[in-house]
Structures are given as structure tokens and as C-alpha cells.
Residue, then its C-alpha position, 0 to 999 in steps of 0.5 A: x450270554x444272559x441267563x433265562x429267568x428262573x435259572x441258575x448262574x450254572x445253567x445257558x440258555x441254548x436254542x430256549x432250552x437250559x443246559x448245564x454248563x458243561x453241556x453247552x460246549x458239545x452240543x451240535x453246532x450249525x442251525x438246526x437248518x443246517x444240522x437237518x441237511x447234514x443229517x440228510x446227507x449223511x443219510x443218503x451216504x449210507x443208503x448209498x453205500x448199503x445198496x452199492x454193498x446190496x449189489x456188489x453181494x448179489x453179483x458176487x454170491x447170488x447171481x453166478x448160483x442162479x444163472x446154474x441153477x440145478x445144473x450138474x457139472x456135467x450138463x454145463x460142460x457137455x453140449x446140448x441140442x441146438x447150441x449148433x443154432x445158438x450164435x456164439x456168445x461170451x458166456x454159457x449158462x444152463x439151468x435144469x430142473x429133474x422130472x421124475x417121468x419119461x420123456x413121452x409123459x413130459x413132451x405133450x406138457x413142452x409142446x403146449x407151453x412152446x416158443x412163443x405163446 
């Protein structure tokens, strides 16, 4: 390989920039191209894995604590008004919240929310 002008017999020339000689040999191989596509894969293969991780945690840890969110023991297991309506399905989730004040305070607030509206 010719030496660039101005360089010593200890120095190459690689991709027009001068390294020692030492350092030539581990250097990246392939055209930069080439290395850019590598590195985009590579790149890719790890968003991939991180997400595939994301989800896997999700449905493991953080999904089955919101599908009961503020729901006793108790109040998943017992039946509730209307379950007798509901067709049957392969899972049951109840989901609760506590209101500090007597039904008659909290059914004017359900009734203006209602069903479809």
C-alpha cells in the first residue's frame, strides 16, 4: 500500500486518513455502505428486542394489576348485579373505586354520566 505524502514508513493510509500500523488491522471491515446497513440492522435488532421485552413486561406485571385495579379479594370473587345479564366469558375483572358518601349522594352523579351518552 503506498504511504500518503508527508507520512512515515509506520503510518497507512486507510479510508484517507493515517493510522498506525497497528491500528489498520482492527479496524472495521466492509465499505462504509456497507458498515451503515450493518449498523442498521443491528439497530433495529435491538428496538425489537427492547419492545418485545416492553410488552412481555407489561402483560406480565402491569397489565393483570389494572385489569383489578381497587378491587378487594372479596369483591372479585362474590357476584354482582347484572353478572346474571352479562353472557358468560373466559375471564372476569372487576375494577372499584370507594366514595366516601351514601348511595343516595352517588346515584344522581351515575345517572347523569349513564349508559350511552
Amino acid at each position: 500500500m503506498p504511504l500518503a505524502a508527508g507520512s512515515s514508513p509506520d503510518a497507512l493510509c486507510v479510508e484517507g486518513r493515517l493510522q498506525p500500523r497497528g491500528v489498520a488491522s482492527v479496524t472495521r471491515k466492509g465499505t462504509p455502505v456497507e458498515r451503515r446497513g450493518k449498523e442498521a440492522v443491528m439497530r433495529i435488532e435491538r428496538v425489537s428486542r427492547l419492545a418485545v421485552l416492553a410488552l412481555v413486561g407489561y402483560d406480565a406485571l402491569l397489565r393483570p394489576w389494572m385489569l383489578d385495579w381497587g378491587a378487594s379479594g372479596e369483591e372479585r370473587r362474590r357476584p354482582l348485579p347484572g353478572d346474571d345479564i352479562v353472557e358468560e366469558v373466559m375471564t372476569h375483572h372487576t375494577r372499584a373505586l370507594t366514595i366516601d358518601a351514601p348511595p343516595e349522594a352517588v346515584w344522581p352523579w351515575l345517572v347523569q354520566i349513564g349508559d350511552r351518552r
